[in-house]
DRENPA-3360 file (N, C-alpha, C; in nm, 2 decimals, always signed):
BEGIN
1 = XXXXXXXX = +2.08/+0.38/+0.48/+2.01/+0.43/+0.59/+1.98/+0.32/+0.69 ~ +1.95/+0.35/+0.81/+1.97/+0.25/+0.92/+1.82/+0.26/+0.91 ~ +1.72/+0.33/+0.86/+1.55/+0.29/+0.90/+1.58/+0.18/+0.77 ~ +1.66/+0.17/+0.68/+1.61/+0.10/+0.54/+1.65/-0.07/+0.59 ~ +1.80/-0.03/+0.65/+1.80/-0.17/+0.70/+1.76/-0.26/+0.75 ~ +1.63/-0.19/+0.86/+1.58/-0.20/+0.99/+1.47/-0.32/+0.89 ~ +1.39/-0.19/+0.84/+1.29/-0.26/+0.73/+1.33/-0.41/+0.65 ~ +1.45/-0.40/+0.58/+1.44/-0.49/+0.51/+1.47/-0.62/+0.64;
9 = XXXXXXXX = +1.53/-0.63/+0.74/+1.56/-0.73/+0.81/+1.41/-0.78/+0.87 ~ +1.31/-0.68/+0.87/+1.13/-0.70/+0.92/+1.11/-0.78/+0.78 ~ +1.14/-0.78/+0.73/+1.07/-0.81/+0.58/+1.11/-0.95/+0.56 ~ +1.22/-0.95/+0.60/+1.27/-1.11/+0.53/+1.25/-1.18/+0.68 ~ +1.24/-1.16/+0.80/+1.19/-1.22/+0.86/+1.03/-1.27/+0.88 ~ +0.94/-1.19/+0.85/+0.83/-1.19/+0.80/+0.76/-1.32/+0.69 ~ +0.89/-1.26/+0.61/+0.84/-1.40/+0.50/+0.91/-1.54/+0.52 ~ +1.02/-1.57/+0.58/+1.05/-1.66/+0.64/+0.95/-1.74/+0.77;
17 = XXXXXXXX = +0.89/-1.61/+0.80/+0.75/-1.68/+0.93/+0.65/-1.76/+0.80 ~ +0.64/-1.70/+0.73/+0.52/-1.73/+0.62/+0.59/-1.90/+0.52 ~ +0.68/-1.84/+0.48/+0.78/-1.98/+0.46/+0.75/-2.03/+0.33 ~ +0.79/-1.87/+0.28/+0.67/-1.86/+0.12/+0.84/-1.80/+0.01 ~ +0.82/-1.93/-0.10/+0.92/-1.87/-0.20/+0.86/-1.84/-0.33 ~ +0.99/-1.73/-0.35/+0.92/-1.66/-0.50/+0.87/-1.79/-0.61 ~ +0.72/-1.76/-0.68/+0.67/-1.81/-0.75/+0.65/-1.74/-0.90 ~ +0.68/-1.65/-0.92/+0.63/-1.54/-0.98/+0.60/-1.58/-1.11;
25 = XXXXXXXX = +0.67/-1.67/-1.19/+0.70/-1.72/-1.32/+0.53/-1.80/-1.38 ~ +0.54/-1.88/-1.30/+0.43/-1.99/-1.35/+0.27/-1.91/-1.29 ~ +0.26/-1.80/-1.23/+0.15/-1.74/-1.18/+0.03/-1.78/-1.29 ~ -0.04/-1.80/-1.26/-0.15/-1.77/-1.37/-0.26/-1.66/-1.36 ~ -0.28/-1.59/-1.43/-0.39/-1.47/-1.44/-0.31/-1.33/-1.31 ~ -0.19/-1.34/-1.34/-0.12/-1.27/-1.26/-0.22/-1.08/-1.28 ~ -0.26/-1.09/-1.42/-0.34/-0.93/-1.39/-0.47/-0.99/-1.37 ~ -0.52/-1.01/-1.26/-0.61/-1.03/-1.20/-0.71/-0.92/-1.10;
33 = XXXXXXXX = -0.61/-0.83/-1.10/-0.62/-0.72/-0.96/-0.60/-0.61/-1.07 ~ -0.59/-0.59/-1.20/-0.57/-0.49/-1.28/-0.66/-0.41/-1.28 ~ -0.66/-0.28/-1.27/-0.81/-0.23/-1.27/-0.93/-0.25/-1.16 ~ -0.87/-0.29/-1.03/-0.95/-0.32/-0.93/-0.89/-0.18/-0.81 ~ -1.05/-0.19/-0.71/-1.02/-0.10/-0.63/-1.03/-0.16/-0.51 ~ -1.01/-0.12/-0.37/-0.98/-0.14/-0.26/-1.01/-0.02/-0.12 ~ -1.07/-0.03/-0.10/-1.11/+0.04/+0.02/-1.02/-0.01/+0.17 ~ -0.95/+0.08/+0.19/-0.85/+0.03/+0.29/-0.83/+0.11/+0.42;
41 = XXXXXXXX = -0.82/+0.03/+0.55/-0.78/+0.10/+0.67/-0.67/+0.09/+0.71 ~ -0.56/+0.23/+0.69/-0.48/+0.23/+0.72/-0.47/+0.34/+0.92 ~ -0.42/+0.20/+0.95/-0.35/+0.23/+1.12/-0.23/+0.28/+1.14 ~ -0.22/+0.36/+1.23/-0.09/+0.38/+1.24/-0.03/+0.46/+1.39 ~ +0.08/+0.40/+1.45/+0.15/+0.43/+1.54/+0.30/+0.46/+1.57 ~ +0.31/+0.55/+1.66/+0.47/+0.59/+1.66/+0.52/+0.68/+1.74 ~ +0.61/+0.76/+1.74/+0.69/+0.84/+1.79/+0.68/+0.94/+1.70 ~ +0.64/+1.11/+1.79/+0.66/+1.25/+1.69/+0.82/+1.28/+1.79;
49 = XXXXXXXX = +0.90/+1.32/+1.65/+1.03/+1.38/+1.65/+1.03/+1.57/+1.63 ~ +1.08/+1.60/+1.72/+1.07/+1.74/+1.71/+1.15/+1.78/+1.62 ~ +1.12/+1.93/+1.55/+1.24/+1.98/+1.48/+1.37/+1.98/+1.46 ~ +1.48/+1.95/+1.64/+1.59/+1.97/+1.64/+1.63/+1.81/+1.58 ~ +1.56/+1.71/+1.56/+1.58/+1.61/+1.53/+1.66/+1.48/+1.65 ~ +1.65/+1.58/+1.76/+1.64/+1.52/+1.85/+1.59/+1.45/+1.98 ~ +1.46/+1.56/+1.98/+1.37/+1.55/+2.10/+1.24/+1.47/+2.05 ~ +1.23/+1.36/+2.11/+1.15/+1.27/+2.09/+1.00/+1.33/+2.18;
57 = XXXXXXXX = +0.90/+1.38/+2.10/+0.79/+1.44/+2.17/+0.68/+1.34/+2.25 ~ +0.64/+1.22/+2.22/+0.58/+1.12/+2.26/+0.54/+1.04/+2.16 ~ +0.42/+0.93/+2.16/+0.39/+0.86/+2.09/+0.25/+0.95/+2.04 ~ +0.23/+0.88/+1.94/+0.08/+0.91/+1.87/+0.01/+0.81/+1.78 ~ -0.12/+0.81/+1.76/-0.17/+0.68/+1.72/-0.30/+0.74/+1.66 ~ -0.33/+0.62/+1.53/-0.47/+0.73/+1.47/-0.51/+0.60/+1.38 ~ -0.60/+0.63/+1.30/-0.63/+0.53/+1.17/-0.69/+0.61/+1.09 ~ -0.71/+0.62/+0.92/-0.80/+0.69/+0.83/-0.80/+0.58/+0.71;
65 = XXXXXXXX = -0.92/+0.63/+0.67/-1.00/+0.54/+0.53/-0.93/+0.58/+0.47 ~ -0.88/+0.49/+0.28/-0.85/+0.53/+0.16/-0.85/+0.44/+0.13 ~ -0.83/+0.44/-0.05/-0.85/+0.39/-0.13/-0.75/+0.36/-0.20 ~ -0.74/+0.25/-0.26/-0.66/+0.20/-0.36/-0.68/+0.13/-0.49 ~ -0.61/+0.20/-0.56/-0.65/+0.10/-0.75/-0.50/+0.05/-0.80 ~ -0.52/-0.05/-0.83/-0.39/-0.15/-0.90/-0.42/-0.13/-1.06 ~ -0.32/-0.11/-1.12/-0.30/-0.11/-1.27/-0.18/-0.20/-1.30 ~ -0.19/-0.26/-1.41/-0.12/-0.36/-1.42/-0.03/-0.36/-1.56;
73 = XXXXXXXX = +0.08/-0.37/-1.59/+0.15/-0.32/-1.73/+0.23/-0.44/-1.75 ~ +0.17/-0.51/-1.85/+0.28/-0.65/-1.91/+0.33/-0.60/-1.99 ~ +0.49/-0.69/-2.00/+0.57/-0.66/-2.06/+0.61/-0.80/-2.16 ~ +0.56/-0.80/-2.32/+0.51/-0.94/-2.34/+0.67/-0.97/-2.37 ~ +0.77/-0.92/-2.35/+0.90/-0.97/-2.44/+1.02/-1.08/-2.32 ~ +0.89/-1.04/-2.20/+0.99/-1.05/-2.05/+0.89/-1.06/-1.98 ~ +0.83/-1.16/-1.94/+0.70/-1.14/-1.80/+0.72/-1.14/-1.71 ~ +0.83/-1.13/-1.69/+0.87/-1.09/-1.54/+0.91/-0.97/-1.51;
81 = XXXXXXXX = +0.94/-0.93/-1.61/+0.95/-0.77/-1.60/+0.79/-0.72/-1.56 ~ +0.72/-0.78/-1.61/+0.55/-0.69/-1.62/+0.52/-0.63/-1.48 ~ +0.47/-0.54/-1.44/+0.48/-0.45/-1.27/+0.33/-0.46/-1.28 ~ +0.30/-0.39/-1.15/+0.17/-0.34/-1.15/+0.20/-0.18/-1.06 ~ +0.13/-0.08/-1.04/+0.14/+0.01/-0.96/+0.04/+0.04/-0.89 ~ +0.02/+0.12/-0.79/-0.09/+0.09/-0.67/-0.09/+0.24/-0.65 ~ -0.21/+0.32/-0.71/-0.19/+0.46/-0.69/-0.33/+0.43/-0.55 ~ -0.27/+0.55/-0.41/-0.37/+0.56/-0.30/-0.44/+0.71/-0.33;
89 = XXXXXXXX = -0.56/+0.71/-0.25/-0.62/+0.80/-0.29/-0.70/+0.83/-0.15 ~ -0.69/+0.92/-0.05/-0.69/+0.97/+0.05/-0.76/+1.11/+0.00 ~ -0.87/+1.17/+0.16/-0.93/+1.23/+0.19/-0.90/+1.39/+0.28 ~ -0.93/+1.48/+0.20/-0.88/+1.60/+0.28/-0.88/+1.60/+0.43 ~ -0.80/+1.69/+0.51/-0.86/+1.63/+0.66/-0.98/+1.76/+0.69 ~ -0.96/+1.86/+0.62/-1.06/+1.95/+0.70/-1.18/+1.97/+0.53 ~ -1.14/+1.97/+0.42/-1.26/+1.93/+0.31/-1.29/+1.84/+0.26 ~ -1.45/+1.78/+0.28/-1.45/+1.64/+0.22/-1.47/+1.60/+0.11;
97 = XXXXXXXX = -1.50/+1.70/+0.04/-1.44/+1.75/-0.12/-1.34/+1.72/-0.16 ~ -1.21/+1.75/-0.12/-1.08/+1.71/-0.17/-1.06/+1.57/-0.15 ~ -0.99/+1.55/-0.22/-0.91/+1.41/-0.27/-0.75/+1.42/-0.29 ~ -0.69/+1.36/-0.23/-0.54/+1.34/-0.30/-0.46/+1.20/-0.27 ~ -0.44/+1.21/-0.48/-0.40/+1.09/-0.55/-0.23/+1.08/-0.53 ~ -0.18/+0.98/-0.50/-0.04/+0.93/-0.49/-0.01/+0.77/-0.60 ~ +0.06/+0.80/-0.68/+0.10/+0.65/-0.73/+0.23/+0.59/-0.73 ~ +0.23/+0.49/-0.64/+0.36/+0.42/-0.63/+0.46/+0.39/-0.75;
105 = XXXXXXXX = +0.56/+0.33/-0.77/+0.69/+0.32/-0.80/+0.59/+0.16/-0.87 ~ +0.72/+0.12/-1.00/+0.61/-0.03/-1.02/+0.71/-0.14/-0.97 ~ +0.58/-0.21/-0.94/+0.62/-0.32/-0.83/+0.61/-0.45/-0.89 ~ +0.74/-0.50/-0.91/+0.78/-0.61/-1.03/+0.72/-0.75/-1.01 ~ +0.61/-0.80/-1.06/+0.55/-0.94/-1.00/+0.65/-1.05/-0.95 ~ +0.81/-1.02/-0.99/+0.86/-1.13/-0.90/+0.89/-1.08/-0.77 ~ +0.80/-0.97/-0.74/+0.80/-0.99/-0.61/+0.66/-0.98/-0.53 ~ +0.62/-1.05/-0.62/+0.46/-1.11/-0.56/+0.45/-1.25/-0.56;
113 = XXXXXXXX = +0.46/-1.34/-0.44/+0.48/-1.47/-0.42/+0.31/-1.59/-0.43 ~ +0.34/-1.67/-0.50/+0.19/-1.74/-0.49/+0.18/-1.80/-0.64 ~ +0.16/-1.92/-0.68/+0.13/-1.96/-0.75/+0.03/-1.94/-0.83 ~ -0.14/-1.99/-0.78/-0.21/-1.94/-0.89/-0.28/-1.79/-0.85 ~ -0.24/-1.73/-0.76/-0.30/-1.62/-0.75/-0.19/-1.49/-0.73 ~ -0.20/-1.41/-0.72/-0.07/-1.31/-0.62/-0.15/-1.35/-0.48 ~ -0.06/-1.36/-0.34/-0.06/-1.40/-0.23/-0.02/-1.28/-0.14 ~ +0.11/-1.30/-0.17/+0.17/-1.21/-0.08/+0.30/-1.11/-0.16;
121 = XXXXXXXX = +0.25/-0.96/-0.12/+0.33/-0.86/-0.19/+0.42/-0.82/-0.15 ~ +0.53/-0.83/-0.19/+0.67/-0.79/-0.08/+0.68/-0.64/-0.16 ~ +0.68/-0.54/-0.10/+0.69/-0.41/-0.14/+0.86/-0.35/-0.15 ~ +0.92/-0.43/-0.10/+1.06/-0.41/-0.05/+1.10/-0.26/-0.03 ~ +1.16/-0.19/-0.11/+1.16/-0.04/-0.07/+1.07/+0.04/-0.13 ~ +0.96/+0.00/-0.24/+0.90/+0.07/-0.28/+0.81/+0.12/-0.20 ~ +0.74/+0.24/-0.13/+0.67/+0.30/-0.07/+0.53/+0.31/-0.14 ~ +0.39/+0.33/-0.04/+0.30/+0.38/-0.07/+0.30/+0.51/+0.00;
129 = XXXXXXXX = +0.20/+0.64/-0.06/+0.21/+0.72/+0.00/+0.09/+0.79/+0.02 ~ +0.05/+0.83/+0.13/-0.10/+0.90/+0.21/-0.08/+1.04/+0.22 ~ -0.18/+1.13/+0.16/-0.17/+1.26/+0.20/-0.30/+1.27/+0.20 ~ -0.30/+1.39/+0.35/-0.48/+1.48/+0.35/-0.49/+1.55/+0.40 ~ -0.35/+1.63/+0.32/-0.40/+1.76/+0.28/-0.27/+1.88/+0.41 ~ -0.25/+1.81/+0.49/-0.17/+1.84/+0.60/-0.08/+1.76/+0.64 ~ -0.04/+1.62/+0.66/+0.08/+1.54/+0.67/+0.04/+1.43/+0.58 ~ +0.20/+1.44/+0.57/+0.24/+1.31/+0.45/+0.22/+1.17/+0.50;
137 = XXXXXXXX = +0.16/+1.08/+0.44/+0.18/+0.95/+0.54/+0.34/+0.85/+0.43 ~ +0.41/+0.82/+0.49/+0.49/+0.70/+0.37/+0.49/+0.60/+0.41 ~ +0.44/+0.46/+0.37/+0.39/+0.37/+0.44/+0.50/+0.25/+0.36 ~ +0.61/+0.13/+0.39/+0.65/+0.06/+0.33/+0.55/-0.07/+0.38 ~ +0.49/-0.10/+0.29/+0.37/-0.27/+0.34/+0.44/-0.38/+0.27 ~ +0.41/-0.49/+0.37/+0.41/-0.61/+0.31/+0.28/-0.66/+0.35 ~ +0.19/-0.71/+0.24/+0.07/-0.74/+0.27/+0.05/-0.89/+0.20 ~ -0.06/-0.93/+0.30/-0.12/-1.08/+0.22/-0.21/-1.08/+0.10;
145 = XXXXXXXX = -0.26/-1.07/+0.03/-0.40/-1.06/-0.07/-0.45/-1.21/-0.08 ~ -0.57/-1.22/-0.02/-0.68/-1.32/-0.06/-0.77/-1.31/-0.17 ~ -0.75/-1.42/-0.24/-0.81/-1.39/-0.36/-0.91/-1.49/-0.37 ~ -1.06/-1.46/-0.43/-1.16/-1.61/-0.50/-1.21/-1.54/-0.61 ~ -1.19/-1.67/-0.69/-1.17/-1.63/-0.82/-1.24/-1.75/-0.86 ~ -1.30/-1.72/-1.02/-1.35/-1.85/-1.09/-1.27/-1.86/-1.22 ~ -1.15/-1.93/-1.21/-1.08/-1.90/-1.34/-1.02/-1.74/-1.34 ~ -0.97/-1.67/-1.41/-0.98/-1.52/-1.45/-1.09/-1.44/-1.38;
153 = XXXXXXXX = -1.23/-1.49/-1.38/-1.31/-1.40/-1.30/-1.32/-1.33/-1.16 ~ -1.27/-1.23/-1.08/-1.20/-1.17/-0.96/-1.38/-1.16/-0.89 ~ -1.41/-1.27/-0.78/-1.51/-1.22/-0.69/-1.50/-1.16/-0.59 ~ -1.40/-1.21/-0.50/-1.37/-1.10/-0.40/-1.22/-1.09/-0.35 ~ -1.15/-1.04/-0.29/-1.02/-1.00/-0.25/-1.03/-0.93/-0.16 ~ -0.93/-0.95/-0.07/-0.87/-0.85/+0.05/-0.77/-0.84/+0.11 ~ -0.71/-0.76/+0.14/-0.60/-0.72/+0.18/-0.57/-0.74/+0.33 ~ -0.45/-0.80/+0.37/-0.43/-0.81/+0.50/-0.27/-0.78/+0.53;
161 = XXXXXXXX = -0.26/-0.70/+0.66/-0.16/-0.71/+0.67/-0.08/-0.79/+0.74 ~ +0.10/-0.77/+0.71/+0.19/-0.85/+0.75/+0.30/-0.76/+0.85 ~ +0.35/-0.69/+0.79/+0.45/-0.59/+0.82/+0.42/-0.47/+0.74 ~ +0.46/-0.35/+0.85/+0.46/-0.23/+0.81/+0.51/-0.12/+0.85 ~ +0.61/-0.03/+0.78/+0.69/+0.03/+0.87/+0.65/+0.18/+0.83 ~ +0.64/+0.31/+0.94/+0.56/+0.46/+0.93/+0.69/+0.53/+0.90 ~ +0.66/+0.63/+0.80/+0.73/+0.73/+0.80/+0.65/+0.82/+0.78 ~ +0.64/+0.97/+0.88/+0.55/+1.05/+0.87/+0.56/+1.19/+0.88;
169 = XXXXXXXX = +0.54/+1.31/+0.78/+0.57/+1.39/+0.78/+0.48/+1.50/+0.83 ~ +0.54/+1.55/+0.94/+0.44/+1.69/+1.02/+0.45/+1.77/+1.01 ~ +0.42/+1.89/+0.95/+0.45/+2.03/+0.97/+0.45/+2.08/+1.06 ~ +0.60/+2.12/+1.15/+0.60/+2.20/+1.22/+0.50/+2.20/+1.30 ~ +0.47/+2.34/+1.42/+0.45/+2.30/+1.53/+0.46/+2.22/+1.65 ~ +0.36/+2.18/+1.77/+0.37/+2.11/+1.87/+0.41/+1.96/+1.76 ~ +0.32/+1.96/+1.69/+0.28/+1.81/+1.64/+0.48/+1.76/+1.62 ~ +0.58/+1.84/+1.58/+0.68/+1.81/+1.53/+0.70/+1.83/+1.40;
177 = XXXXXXXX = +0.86/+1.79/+1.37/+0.88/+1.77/+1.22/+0.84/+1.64/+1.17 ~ +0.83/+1.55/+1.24/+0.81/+1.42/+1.14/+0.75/+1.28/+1.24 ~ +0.72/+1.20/+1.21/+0.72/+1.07/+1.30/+0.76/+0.93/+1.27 ~ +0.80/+0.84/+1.33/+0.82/+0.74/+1.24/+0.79/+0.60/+1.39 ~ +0.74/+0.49/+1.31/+0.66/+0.40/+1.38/+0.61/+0.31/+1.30 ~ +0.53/+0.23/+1.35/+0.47/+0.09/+1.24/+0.32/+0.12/+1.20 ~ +0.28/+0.06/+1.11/+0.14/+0.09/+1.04/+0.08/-0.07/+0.99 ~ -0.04/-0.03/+1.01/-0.09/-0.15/+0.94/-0.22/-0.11/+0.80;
185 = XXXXXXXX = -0.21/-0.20/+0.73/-0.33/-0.21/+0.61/-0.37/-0.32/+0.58 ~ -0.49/-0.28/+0.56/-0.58/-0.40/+0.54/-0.76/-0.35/+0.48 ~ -0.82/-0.42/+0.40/-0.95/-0.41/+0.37/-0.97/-0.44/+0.24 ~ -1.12/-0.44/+0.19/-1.18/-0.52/+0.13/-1.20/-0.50/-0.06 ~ -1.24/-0.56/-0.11/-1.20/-0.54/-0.30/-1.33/-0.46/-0.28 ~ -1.36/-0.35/-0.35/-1.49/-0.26/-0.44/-1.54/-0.34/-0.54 ~ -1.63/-0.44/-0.50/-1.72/-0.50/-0.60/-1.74/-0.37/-0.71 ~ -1.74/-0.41/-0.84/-1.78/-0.32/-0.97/-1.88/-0.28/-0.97;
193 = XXXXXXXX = -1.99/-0.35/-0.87/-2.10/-0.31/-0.89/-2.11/-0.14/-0.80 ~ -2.01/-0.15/-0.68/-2.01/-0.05/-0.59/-1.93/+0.06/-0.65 ~ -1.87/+0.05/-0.73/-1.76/+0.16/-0.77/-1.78/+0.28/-0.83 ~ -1.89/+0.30/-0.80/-1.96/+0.43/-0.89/-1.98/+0.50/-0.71 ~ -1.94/+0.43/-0.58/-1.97/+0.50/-0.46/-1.85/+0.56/-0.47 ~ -1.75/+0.52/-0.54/-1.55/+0.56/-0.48/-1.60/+0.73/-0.56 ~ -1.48/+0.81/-0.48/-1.51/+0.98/-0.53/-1.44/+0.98/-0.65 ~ -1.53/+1.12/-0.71/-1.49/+1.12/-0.81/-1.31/+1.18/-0.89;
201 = XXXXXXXX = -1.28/+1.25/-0.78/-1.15/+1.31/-0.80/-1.03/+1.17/-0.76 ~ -1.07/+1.02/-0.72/-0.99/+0.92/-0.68/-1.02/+0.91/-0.86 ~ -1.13/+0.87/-0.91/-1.16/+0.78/-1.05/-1.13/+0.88/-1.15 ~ -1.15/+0.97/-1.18/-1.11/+1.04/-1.25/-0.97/+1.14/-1.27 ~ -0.90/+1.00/-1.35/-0.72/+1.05/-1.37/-0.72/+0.99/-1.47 ~ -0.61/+1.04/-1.58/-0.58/+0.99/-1.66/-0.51/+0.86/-1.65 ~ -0.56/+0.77/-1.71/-0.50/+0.60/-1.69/-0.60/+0.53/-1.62 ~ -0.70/+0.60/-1.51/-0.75/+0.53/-1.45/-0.89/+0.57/-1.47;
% end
């Protein structure tokens, strides 16, 4: 696909600006972020594509809160095989009641760059994905993560972004079939002490 190309040529340029090589091997406390949550703002802008797939309707632009939890799965025979997955967890648009859970594809730590900490996550084609309840968001990120840590112990983290490319699905109508454009993410770790604020239909899944 020519969007897939597009992306990966954003991506390796991106890390080339940063001037960052895979580390992945010698990481230490690489599940660090296991079991952690993240309150995140995701931005986003673009072009709505009308149904015929040809009529480009204008641009549009918005931002919405969610959440995110990292799980982490070592693999003791191969550690580099060990992934982590990043399920998001988004807010109905018209009940604030609802919740809906998405969990990514696993995202193999050698492609998380940074020696003693994860730094920077190259997501490469794996997608995160946003729903609420009325359009799909599919978000491919490359993001920074800041980490302070004492040894193993995680005090704060945040997410920042780098590159980010929108794929966006509309239902019909004015709005169009779909949109596609750049997005950004970024925001802050859920202290454990806070995590009893995140909803309960994000925390309550099996695994998590």
């Amino acid at each position: 696909m020519k969007q897939t190309r597009i992306l990966g040529t954003v991506i390796a340029v991106a890390l080339m600006l940063f001037g960052i090589a895979p580390m992945a091997s010698p990481q230490t406390n690489v599940d660090i972020l296991d079991g952690q949550w993240f309150k995140v703002k995701l931005s986003l802008k673009g072009y709505r594509i009308a149904d015929d797939n040809e009529t480009v309707l204008g641009k549009g632009a918005g931002s919405a809160s969610a959440y995110l939890y990292f799980a982490y799965t070592e693999d003791i025979e191969n550690h580099d095989a060990s992934t982590y997955t990043i399920k998001t967890c988004m807010q109905d648009d018209m009940d604030d009641n609802t919740w809906y859970k998405n969990t990514s594809a696993p995202i193999s730590i050698a492609d998380i760059y940074g020696v003693t900490y994860p730094q920077v996550w190259d997501l490469k084609q794996i997608s995160l994905t946003f729903s609420n309840g009325a359009d799909t968001f599919t978000v491919y990120p490359t993001f920074y993560m800041k980490i302070n840590a004492n040894g193993s112990e995680l005090k704060t983290a945040t997410i920042n972004n780098i590159v980010c490319t929108l794929f966006a699905d509309l239902p019909g109508g004015a709005d169009g079939k779909y949109a596609t454009g750049s997005c950004s993410l970024s925001g802050p770790l859920v202290p454990l002490a806070k995590q009893g604020t995140i909803p309960a239909d994000c925390r309550l899944d099996d695994g998590f």
